[in-house]
C-alpha positions in Angstrom: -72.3 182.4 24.5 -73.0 178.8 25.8 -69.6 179.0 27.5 -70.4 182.6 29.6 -73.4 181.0 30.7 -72.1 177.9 32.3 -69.6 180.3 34.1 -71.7 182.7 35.1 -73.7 179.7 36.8 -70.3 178.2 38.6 -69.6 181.5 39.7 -71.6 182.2 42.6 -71.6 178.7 44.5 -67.5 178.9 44.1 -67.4 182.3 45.8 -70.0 181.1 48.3 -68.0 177.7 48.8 -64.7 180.1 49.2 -66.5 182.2 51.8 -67.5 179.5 53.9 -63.5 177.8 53.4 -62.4 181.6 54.5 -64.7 181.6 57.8 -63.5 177.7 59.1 -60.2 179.0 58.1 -61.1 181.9 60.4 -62.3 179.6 63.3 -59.8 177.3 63.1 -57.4 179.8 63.4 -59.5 181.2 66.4 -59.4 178.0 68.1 -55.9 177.9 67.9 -55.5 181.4 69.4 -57.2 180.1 72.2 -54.2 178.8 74.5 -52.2 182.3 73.8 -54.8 184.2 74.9 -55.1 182.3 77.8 -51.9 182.6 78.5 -52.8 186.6 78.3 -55.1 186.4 80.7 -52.9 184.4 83.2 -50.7 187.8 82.9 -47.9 186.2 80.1 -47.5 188.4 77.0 -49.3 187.8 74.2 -46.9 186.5 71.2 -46.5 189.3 68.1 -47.3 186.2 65.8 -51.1 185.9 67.7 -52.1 189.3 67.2 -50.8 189.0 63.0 -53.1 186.3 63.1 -56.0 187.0 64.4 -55.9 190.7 62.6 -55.0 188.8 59.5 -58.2 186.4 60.0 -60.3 189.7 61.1 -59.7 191.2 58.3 -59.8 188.4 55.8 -63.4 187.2 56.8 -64.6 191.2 57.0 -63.0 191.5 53.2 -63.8 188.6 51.4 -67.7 188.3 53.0 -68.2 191.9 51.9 -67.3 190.8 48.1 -69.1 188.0 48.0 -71.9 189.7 49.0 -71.1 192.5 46.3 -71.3 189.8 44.2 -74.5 188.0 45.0 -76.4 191.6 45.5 -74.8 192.3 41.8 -76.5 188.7 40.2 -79.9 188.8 42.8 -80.6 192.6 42.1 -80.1 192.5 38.3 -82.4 189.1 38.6 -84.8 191.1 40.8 -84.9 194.1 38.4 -85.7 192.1 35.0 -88.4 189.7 37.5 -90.0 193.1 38.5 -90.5 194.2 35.0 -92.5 191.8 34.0 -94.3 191.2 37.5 -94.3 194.3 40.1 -96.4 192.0 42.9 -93.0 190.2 43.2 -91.3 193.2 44.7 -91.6 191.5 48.4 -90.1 188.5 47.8 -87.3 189.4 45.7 -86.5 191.6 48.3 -86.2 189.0 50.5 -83.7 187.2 48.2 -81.0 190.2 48.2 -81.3 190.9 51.6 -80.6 187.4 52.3 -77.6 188.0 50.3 -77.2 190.8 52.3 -76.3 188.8 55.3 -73.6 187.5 54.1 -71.1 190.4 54.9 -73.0 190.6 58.7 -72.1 187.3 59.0 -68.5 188.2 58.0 -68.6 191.0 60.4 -69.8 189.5 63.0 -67.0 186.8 62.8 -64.4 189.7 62.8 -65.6 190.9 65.9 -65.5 188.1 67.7 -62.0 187.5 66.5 -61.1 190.9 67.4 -62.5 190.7 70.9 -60.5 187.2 71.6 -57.5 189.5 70.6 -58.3 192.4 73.2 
């Protein structure tokens, strides 16, 4: 029992500290799009390898955003429910909590689209 505990604890900073690796993965690999689609503009053809990239990177930070946030809604609003039982006046700040969790798939989404409209 001890042992689910402690992994239940270590679970959500590692897919939080995942998350962030996956979006500077994603920038980085924006930034170095940058001089291809540069070259697009200047009227050169865009390499195949540039637009598997940055579709790969769309994609990836839109995906694995949206499960972390599953994830964090899943722990906050099981936390919020059993907090609520015992105190309803809490309601507005819990709510607070998961829709701060919330944001983390708009923040993914919001990097996919920037990626995506790099790539068009």
């Amino acid at each position: 029992m001890a042992q689910m505990n402690r992994n239940s604890r270590l679970a959500l900073p590692l897919a939080l500290t995942v998350l962030a690796a996956v979006l500077a993965g994603t920038a980085t690999l924006l930034a170095l799009l940058t001089p291809a689609l540069a070259q697009q503009a200047a009227g050169g053809a865009m390499p195949p390898e540039v637009w598997t990239w940055g579709l790969l990177s769309a994609a990836l930070a839109t995906g694995l955003s949206s499960l972390a946030a599953g994830y964090a809604v899943a722990k906050l609003g099981t936390a919020a429910v059993g907090a609520l039982a015992e105190k309803p006046d809490l309601f507005g700040r819990l709510l607070i909590f998961v829709g701060l969790a919330e944001g983390i798939a708009i923040y993914g989404l919001i990097i996919s689209i920037l990626i995506l409209n790099r790539l068009a």
